[in-house]
VEXBAKOL-469060 format. One record per residue: residue number from 1; x, y, z of N, C-alpha, C, O, CB in turn. Coordinates in steps of 0.2 Angstrom, whole numbers, plus 2048, in hexadecimal, padded with zeros to 3 digits. Glycine has a CB too. Layout:
N
{drenmar:NUM n.x:X n.y:Y n.z:Z ca.x:X ca.y:Y ca.z:Z c.x:X c.y:Y c.z:Z o.x:X o.y:Y o.z:Z cb.x:X cb.y:Y cb.z:Z}
...
//
This chain:
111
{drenmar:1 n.x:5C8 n.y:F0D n.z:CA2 ca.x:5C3 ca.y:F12 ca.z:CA4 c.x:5C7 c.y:F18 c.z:CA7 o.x:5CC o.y:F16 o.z:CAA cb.x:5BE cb.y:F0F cb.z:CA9}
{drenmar:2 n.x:5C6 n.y:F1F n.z:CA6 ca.x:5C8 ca.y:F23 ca.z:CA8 c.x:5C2 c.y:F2A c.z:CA9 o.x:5BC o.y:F2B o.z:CA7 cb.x:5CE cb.y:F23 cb.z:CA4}
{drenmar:3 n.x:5C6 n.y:F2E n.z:CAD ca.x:5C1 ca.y:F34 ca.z:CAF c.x:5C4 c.y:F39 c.z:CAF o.x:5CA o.y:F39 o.z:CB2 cb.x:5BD cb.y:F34 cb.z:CB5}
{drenmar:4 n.x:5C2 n.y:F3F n.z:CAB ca.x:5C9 ca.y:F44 ca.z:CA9 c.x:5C1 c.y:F4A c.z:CA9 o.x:5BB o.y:F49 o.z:CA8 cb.x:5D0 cb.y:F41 cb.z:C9E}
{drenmar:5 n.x:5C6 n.y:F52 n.z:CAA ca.x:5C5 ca.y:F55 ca.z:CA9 c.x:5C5 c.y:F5A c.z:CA4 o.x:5CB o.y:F5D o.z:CA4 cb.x:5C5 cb.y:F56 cb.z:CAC}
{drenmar:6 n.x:5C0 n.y:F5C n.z:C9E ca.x:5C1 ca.y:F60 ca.z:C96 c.x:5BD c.y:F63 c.z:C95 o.x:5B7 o.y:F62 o.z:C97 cb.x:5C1 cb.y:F5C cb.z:C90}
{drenmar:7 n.x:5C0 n.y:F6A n.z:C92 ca.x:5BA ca.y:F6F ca.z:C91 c.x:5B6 c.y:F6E c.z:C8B o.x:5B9 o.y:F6E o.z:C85 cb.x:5BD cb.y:F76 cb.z:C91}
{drenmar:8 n.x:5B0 n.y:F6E n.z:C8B ca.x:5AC ca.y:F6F ca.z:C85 c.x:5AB c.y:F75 c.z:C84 o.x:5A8 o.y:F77 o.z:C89 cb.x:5A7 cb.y:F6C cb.z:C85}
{drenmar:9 n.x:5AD n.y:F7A n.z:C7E ca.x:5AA ca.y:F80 ca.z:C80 c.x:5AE c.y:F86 c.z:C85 o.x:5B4 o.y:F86 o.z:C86 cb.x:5A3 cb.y:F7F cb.z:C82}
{drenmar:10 n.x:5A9 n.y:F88 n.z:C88 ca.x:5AC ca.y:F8C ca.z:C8F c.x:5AD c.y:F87 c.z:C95 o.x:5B2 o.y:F87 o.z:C98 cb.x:5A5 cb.y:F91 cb.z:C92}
{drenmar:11 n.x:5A7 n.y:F82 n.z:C95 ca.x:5A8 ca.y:F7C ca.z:C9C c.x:5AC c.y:F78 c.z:C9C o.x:5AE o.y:F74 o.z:C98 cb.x:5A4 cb.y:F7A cb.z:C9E}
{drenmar:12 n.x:5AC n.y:F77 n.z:CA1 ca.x:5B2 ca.y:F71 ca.z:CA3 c.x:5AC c.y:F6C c.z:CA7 o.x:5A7 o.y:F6E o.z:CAB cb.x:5BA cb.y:F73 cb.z:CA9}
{drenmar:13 n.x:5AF n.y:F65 n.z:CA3 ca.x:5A7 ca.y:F61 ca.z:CA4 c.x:5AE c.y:F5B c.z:CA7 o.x:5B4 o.y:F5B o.z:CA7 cb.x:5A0 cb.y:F5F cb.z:C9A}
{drenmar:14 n.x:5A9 n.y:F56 n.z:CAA ca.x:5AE ca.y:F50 ca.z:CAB c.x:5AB c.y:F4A c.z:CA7 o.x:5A5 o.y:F48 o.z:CA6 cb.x:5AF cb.y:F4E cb.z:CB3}
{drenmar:15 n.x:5AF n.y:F46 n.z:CA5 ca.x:5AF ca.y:F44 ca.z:C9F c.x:5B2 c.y:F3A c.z:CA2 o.x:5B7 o.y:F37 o.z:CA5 cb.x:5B6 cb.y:F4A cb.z:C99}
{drenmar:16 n.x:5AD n.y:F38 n.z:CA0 ca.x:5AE ca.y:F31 ca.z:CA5 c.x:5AF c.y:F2E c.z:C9C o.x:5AC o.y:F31 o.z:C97 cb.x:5A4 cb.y:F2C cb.z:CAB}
{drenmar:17 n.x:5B6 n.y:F29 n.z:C99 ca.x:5B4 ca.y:F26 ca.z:C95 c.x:5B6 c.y:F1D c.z:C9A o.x:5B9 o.y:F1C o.z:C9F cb.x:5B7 cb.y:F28 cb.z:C8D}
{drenmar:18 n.x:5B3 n.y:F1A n.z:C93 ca.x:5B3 ca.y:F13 ca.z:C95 c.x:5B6 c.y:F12 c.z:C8D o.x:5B4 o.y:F15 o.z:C88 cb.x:5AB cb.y:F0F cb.z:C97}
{drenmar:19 n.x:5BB n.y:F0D n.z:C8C ca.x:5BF ca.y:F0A ca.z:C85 c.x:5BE c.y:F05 c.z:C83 o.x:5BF o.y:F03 o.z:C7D cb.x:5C5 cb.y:F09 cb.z:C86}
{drenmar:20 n.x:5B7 n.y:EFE n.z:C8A ca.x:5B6 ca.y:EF9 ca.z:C86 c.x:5B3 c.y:EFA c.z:C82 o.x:5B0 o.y:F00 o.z:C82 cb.x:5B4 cb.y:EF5 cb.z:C89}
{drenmar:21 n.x:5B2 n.y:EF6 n.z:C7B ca.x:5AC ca.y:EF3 ca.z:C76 c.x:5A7 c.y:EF0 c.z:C79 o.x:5A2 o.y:EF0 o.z:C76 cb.x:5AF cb.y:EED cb.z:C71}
{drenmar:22 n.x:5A7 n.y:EEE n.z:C80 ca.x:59F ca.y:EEC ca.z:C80 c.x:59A c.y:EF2 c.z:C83 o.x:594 o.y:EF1 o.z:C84 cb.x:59E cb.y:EE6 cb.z:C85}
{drenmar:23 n.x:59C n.y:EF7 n.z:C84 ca.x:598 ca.y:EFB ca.z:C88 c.x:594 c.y:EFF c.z:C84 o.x:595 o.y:F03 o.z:C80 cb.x:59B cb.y:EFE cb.z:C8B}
{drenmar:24 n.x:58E n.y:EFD n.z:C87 ca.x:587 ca.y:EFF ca.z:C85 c.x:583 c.y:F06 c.z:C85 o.x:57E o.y:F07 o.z:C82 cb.x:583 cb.y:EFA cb.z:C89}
{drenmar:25 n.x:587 n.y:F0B n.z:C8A ca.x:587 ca.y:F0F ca.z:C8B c.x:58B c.y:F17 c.z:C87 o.x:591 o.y:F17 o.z:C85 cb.x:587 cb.y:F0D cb.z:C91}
{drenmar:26 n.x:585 n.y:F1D n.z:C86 ca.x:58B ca.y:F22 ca.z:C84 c.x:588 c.y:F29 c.z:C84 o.x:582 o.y:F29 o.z:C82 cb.x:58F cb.y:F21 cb.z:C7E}
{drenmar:27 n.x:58B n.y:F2C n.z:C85 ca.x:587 ca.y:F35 ca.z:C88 c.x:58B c.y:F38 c.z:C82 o.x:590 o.y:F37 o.z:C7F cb.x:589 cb.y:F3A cb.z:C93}
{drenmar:28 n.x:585 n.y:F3E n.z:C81 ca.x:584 ca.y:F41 ca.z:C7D c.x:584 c.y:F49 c.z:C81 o.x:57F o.y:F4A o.z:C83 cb.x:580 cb.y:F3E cb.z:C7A}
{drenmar:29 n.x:588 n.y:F4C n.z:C81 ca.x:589 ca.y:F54 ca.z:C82 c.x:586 c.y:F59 c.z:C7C o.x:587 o.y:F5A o.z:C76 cb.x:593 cb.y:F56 cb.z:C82}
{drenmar:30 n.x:580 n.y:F5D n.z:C81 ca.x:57D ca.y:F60 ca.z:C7B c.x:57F c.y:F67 c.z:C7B o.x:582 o.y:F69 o.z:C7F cb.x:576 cb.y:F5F cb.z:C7C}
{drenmar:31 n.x:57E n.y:F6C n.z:C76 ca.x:57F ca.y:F74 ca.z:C7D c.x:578 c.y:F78 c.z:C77 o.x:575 o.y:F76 o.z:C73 cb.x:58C cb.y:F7B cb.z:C7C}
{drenmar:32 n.x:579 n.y:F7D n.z:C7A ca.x:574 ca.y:F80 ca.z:C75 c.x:571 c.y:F88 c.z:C7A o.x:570 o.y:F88 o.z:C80 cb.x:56C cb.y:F78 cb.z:C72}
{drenmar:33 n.x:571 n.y:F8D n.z:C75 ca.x:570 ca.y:F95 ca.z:C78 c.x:569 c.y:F95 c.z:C7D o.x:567 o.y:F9A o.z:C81 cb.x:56E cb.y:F9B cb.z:C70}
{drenmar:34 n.x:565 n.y:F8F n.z:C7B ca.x:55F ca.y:F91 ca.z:C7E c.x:55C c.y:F8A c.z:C80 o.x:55D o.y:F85 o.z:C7D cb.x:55B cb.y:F96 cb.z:C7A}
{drenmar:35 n.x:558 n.y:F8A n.z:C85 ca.x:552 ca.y:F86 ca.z:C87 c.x:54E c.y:F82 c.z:C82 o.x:54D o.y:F7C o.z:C83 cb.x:54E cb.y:F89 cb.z:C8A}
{drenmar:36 n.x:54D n.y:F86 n.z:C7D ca.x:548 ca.y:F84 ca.z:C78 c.x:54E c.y:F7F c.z:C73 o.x:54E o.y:F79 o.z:C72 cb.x:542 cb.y:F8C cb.z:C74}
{drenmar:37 n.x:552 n.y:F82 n.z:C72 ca.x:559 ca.y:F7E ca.z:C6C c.x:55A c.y:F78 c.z:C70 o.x:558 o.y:F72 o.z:C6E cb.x:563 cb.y:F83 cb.z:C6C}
{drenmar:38 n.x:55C n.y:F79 n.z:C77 ca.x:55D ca.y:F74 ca.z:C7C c.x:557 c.y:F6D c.z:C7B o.x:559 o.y:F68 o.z:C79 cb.x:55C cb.y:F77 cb.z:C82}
{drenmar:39 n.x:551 n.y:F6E n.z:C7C ca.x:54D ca.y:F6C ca.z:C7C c.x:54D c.y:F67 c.z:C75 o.x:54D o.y:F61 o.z:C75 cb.x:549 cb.y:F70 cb.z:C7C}
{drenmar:40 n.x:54D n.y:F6C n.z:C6D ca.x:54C ca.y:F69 ca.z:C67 c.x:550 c.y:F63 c.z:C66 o.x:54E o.y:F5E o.z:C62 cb.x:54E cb.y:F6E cb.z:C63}
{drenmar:41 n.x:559 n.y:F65 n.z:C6A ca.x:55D ca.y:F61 ca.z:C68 c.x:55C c.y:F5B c.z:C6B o.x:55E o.y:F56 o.z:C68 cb.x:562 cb.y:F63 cb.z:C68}
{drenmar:42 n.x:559 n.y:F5A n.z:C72 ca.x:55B ca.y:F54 ca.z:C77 c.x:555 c.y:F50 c.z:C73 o.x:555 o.y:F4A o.z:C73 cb.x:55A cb.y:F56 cb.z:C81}
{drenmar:43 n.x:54C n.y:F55 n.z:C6E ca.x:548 ca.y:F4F ca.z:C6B c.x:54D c.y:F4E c.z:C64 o.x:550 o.y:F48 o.z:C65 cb.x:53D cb.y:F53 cb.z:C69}
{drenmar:44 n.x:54F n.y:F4F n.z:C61 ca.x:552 ca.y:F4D ca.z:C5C c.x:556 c.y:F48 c.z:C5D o.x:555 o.y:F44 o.z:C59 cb.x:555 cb.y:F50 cb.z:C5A}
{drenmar:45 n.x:55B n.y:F46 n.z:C62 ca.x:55F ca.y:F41 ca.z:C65 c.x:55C c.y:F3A c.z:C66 o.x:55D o.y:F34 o.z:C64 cb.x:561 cb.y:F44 cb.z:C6D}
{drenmar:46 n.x:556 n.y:F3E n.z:C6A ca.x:551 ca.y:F3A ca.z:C6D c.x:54E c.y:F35 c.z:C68 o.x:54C o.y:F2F o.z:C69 cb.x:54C cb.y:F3E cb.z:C70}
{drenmar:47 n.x:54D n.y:F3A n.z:C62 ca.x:54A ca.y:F34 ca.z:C5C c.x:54D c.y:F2F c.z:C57 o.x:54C o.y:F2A o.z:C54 cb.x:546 cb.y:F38 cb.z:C57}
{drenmar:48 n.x:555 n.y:F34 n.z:C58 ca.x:558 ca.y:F30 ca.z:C53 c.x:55C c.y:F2A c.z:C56 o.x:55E o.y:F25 o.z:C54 cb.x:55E cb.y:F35 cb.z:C50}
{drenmar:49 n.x:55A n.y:F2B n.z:C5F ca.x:55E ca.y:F25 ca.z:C60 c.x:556 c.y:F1D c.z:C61 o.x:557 o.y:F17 o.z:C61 cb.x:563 cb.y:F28 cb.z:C69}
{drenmar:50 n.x:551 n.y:F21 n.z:C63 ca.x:54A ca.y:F1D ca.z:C62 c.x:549 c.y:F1B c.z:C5A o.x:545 o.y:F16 o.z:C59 cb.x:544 cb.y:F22 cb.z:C65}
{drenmar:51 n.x:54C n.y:F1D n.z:C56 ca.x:54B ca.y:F1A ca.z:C4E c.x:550 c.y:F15 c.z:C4D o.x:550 o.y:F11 o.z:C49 cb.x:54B cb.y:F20 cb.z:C48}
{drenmar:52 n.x:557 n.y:F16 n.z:C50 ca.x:55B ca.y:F11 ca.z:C50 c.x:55A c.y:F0C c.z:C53 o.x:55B o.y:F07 o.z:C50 cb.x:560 cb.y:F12 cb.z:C52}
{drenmar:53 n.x:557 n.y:F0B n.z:C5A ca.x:554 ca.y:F07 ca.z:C5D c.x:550 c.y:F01 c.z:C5A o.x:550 o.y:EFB o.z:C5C cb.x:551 cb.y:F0B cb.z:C5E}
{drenmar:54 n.x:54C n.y:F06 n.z:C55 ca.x:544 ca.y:F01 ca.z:C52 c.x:548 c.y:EFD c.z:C4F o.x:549 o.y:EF7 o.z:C50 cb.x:53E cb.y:F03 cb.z:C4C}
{drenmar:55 n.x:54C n.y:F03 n.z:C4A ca.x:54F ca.y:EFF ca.z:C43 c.x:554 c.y:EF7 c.z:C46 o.x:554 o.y:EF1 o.z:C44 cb.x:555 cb.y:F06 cb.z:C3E}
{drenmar:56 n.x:557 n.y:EFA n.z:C4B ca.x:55B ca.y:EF2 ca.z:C4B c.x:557 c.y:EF0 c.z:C4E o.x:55A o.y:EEA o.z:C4E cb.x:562 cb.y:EF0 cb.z:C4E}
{drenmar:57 n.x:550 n.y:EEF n.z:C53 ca.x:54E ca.y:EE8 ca.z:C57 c.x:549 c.y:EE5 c.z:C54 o.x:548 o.y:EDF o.z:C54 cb.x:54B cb.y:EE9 cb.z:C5F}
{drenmar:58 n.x:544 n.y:EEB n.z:C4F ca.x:53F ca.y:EE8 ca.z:C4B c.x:540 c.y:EE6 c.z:C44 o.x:53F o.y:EEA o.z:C40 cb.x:53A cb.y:EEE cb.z:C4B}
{drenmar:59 n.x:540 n.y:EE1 n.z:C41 ca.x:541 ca.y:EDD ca.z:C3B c.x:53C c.y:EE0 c.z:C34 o.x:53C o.y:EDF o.z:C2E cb.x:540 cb.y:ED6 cb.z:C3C}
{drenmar:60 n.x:539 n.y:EE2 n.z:C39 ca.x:532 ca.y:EE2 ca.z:C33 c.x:532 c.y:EEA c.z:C31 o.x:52D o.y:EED o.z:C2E cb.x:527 cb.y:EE0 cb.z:C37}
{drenmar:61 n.x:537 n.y:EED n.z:C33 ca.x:537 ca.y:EF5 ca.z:C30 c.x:53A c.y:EF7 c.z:C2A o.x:53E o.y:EF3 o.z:C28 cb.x:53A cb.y:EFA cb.z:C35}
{drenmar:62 n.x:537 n.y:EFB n.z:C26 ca.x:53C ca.y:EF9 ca.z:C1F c.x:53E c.y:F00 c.z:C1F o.x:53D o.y:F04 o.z:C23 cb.x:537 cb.y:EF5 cb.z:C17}
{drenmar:63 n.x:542 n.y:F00 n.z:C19 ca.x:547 ca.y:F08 ca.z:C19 c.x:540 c.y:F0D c.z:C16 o.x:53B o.y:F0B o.z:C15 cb.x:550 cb.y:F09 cb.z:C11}
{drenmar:64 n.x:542 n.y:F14 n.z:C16 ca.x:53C ca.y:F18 ca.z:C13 c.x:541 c.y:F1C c.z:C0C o.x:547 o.y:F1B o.z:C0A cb.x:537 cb.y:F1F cb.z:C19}
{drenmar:65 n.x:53C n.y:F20 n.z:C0B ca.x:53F ca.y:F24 ca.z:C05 c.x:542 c.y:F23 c.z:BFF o.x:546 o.y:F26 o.z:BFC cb.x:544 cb.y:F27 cb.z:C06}
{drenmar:66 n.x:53D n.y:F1C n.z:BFD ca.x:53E ca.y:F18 ca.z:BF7 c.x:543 c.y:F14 c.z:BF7 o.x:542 o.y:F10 o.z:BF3 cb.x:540 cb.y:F1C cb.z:BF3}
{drenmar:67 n.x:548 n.y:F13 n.z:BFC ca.x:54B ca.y:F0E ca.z:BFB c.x:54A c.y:F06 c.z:BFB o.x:54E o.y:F02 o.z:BF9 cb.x:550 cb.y:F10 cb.z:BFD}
{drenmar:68 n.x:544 n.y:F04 n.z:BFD ca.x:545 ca.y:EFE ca.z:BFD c.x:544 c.y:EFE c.z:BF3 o.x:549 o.y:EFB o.z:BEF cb.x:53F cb.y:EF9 cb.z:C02}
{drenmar:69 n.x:540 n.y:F02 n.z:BF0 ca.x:53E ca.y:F01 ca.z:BE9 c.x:546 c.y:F04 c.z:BE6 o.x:547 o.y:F01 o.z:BE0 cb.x:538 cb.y:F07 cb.z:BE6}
{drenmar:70 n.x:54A n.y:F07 n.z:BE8 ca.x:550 ca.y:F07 ca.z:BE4 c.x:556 c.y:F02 c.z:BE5 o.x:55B o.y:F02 o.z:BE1 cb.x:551 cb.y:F0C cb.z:BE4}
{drenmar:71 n.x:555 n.y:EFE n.z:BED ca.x:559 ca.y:EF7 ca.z:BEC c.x:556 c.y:EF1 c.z:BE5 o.x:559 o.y:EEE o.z:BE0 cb.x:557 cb.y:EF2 cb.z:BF6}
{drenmar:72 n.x:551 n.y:EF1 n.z:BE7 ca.x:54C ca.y:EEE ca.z:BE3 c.x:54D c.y:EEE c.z:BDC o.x:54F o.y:EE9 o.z:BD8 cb.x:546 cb.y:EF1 cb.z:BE5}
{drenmar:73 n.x:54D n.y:EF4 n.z:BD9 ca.x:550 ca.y:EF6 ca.z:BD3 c.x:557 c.y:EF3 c.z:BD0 o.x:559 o.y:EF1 o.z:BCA cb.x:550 cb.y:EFE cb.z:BD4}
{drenmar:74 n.x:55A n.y:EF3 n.z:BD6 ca.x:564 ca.y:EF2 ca.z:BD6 c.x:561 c.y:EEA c.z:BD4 o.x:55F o.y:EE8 o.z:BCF cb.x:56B cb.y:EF4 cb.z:BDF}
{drenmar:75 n.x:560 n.y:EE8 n.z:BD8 ca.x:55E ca.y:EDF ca.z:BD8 c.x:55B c.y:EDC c.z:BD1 o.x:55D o.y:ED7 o.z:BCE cb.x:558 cb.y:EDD cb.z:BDD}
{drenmar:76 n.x:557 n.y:EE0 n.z:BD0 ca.x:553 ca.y:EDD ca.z:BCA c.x:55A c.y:EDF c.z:BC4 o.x:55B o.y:EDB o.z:BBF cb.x:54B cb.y:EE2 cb.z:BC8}
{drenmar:77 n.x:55E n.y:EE5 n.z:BC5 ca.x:561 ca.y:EE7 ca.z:BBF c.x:566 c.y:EE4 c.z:BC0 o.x:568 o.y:EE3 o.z:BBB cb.x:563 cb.y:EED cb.z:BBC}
{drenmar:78 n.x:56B n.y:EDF n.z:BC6 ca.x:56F ca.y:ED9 ca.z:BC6 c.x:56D c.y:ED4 c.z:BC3 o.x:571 o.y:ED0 o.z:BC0 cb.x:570 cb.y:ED8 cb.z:BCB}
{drenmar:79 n.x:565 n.y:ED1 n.z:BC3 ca.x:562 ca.y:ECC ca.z:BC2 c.x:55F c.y:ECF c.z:BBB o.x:559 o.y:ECD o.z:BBA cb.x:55E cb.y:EC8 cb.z:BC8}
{drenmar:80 n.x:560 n.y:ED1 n.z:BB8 ca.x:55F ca.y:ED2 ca.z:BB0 c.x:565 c.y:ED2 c.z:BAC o.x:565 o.y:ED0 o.z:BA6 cb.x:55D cb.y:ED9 cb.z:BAE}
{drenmar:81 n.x:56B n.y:ED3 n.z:BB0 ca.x:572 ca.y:ED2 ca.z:BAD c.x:572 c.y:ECA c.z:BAD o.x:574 o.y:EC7 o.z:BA8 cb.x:578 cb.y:ED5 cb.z:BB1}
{drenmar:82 n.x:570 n.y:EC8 n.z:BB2 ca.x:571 ca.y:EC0 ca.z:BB1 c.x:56D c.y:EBD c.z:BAB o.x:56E o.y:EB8 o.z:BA7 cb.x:56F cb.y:EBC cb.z:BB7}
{drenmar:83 n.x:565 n.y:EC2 n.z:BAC ca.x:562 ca.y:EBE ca.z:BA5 c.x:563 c.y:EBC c.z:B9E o.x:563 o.y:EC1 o.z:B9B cb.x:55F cb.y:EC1 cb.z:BA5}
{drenmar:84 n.x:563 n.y:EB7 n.z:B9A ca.x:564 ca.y:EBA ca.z:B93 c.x:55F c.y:EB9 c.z:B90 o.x:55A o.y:EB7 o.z:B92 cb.x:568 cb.y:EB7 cb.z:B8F}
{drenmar:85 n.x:55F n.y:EBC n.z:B88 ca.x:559 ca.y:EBC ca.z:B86 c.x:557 c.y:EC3 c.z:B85 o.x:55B o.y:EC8 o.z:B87 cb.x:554 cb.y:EB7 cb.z:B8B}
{drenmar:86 n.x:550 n.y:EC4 n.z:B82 ca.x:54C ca.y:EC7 ca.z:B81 c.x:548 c.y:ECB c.z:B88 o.x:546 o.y:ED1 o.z:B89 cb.x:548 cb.y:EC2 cb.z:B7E}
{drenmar:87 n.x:549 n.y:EC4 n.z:B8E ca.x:547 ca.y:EC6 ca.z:B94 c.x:54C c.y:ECC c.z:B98 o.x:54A o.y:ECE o.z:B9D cb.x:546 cb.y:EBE cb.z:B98}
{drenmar:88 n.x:551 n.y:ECE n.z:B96 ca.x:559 ca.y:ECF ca.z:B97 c.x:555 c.y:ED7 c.z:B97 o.x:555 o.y:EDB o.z:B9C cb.x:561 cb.y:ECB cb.z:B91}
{drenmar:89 n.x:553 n.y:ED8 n.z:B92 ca.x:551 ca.y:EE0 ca.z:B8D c.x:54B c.y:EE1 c.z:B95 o.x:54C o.y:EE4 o.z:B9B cb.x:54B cb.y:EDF cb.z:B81}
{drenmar:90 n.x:546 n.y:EDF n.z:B93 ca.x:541 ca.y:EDF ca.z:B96 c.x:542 c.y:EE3 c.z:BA0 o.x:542 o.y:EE8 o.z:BA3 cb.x:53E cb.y:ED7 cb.z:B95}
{drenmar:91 n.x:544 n.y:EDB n.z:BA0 ca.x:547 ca.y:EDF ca.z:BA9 c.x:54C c.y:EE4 c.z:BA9 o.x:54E o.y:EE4 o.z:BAF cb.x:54A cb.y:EDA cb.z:BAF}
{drenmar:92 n.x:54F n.y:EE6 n.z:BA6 ca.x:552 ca.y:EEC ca.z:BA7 c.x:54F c.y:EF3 c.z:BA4 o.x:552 o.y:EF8 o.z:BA5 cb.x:557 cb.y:EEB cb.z:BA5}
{drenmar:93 n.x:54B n.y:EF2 n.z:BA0 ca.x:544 ca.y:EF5 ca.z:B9E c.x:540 c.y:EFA c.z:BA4 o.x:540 o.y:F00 o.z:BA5 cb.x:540 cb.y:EEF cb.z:B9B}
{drenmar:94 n.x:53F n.y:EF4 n.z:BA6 ca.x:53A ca.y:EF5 ca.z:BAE c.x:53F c.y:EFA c.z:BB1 o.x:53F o.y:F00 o.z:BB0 cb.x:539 cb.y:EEC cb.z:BB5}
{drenmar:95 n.x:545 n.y:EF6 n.z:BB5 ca.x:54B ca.y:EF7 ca.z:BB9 c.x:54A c.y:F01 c.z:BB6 o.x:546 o.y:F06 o.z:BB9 cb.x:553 cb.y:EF0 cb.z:BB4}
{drenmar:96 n.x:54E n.y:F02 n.z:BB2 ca.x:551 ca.y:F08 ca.z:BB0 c.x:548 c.y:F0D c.z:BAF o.x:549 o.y:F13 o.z:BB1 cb.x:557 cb.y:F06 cb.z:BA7}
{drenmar:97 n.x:541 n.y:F0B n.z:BAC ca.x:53C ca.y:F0E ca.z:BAC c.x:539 c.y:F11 c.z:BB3 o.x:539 o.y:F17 o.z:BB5 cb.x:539 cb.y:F0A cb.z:BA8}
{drenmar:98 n.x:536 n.y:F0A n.z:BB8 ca.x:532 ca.y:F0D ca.z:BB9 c.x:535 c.y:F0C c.z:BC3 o.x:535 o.y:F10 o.z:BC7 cb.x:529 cb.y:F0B cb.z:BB5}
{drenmar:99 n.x:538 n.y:F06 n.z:BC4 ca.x:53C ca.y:F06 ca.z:BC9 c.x:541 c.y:F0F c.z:BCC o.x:541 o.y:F13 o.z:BD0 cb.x:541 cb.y:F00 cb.z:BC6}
{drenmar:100 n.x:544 n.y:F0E n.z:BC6 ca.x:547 ca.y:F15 ca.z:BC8 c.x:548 c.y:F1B c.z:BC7 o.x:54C o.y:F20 o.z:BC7 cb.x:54A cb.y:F15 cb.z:BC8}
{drenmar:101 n.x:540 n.y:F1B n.z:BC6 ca.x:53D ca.y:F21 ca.z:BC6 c.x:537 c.y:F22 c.z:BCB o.x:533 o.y:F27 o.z:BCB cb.x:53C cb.y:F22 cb.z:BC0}
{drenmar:102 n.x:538 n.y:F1D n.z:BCE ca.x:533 ca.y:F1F ca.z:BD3 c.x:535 c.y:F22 c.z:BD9 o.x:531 o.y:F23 o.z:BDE cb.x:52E cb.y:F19 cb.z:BD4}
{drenmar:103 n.x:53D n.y:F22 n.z:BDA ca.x:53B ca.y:F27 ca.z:BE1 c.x:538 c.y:F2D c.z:BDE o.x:533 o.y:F2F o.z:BE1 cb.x:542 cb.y:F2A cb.z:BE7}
{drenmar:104 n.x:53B n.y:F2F n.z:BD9 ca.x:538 ca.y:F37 ca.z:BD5 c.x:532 c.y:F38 c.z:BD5 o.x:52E o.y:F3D o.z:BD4 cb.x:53A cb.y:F39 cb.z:BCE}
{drenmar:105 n.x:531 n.y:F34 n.z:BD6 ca.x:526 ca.y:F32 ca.z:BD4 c.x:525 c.y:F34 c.z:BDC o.x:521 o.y:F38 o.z:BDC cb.x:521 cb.y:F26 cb.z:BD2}
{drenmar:106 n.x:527 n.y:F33 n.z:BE0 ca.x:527 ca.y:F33 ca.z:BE6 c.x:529 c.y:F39 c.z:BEA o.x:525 o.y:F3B o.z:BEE cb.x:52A cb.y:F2D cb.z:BE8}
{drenmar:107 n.x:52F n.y:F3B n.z:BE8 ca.x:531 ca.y:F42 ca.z:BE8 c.x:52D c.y:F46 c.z:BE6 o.x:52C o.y:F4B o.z:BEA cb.x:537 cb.y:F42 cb.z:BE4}
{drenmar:108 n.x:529 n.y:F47 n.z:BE0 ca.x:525 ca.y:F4C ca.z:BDD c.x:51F c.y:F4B c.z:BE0 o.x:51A o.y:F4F o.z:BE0 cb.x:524 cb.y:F4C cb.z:BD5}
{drenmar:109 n.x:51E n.y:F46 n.z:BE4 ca.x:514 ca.y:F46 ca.z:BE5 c.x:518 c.y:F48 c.z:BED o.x:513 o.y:F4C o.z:BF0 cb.x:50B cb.y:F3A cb.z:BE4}
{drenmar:110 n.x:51B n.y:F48 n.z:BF1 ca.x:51E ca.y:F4B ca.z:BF8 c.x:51C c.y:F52 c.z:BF8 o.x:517 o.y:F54 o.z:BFB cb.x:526 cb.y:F4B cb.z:BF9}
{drenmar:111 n.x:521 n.y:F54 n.z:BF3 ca.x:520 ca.y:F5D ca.z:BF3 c.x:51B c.y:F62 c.z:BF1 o.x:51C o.y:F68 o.z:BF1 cb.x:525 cb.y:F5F cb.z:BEF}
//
């Protein structure tokens, strides 16, 4: 652990670090021309670190923006490679048709 003084900018801030791997803690220095910027940045922080949050403690959240349908897509087109046969055409059919093309489906009904 150490405590040193460094300028950010114009100020000279004091600067506590810690070097272990376990520590659970960590600050974030914001700066910004105005109150209202100030404000924006500290809710932004605020959500990005509350969505990290969910995402690792809650199991049942799933990704957005199509991706679970385009893991989904990859899977099926690994497990059509394995297929043989007739069945082989078919799921990759799907796979390459309507799998991946649906973020764009999704993309176009957004906008």
């Amino acid at each position: 652990s150490s405590v040193s003084l460094e300028e950010v900018g114009d100020t000279t801030v004091v600067v506590f670090k810690q070097d272990r791997d376990e520590t659970a803690m960590s600050t974030i220095i914001i700066r910004g021309s105005t109150d209202n910027i100030m404000d924006d940045i500290e809710r932004a922080i605020d959500d990005g670190v509350n969505s990290v949050k969910v995402l690792t403690r809650d199991q049942r959240c799933l990704p957005g923006a199509a991706a679970t349908e385009i893991e989904l897509a990859k899977q099926l087109m690994i497990f059509g490679e394995q297929t043989s046969g007739m069945e082989q055409y078919a799921i990759k059919k799907f796979c390459g048709g309507v799998l991946k093309s649906s973020p764009k489906y999704w993309q176009r009904t957004r906008d």
